[in-house]
TORDO-549007 format. One record per residue (C-alpha): residue number from 0; residue in one letter; x, y negated, z. Coordinates in steps of 0.2 Angstrom, whole numbers, plus 5000, padded with zeros to 4 digits. Last residue first. Layout:
N
(atom NUM,"a",(X,Y,Z))
...
END
This chain:
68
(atom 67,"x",(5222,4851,4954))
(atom 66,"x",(5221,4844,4972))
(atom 65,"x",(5200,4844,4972))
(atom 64,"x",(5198,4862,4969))
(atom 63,"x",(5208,4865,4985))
(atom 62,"x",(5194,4854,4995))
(atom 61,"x",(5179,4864,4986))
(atom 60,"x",(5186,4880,4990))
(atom 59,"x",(5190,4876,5008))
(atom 58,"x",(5172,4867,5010))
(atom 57,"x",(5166,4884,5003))
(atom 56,"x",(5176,4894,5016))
(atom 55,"x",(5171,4882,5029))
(atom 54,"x",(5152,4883,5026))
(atom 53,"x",(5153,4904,5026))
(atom 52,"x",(5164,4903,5043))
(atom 51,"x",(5150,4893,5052))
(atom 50,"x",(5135,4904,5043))
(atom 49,"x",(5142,4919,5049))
(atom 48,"x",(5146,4910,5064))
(atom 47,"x",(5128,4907,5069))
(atom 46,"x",(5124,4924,5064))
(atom 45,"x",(5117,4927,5046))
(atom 44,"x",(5101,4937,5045))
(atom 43,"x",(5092,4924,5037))
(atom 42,"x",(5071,4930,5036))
(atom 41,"x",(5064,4936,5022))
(atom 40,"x",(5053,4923,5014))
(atom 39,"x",(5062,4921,5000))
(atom 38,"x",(5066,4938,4996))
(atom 37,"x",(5048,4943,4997))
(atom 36,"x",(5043,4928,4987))
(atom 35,"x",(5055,4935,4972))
(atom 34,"x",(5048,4954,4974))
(atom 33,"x",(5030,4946,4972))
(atom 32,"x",(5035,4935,4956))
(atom 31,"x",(5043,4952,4948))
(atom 30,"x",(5025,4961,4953))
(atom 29,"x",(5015,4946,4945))
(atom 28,"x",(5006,4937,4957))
(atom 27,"x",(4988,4931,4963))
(atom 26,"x",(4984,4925,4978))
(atom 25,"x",(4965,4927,4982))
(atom 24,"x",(4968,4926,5002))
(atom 23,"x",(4962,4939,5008))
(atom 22,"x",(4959,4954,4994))
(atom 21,"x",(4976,4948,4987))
(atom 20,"x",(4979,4949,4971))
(atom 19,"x",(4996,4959,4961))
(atom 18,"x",(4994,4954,4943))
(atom 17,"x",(4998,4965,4928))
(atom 16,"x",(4980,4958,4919))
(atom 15,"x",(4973,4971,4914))
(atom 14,"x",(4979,4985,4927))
(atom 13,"x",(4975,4973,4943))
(atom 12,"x",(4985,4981,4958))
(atom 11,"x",(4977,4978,4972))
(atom 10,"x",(4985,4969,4989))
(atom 9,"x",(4978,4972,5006))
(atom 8,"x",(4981,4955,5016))
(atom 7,"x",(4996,4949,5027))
(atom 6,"x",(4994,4930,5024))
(atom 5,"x",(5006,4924,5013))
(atom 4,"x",(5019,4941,5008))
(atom 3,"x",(5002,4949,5004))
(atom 2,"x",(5003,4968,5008))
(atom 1,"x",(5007,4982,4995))
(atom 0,"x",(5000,5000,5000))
END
């Protein structure tokens, strides 16, 4: 069973039209669109210095790219 990444609801699969729609809400997607908002929404898993150490690295990359 697919549920709505919006509200929760019941999703149905509609064959003529290759949508997802929600029984809840009404939304209405295509199975790639669905995948994408599922990626958006999940939740960032990156600790606190994950993050730190990502941001330096890129300011690292972007200072040194600056010296050529």
């Amino acid at each position: 069973m697919t549920y709505c990444p919006e509200c929760g609801g019941e999703m149905q699969y509609m064959i003529g039209t290759k949508h997802y729609v929600c029984k809840s809400c009404g939304l209405s997607v295509t199975q790639q669109e669905l995948v994408e908002l599922r990626e958006k929404l999940k939740p960032n898993t990156e600790t606190k210095e994950e993050e730190h150490e990502k941001r330096r690295k890129e300011y690292l990359k972007w200072w040194l790219s600056k010296k050529d």
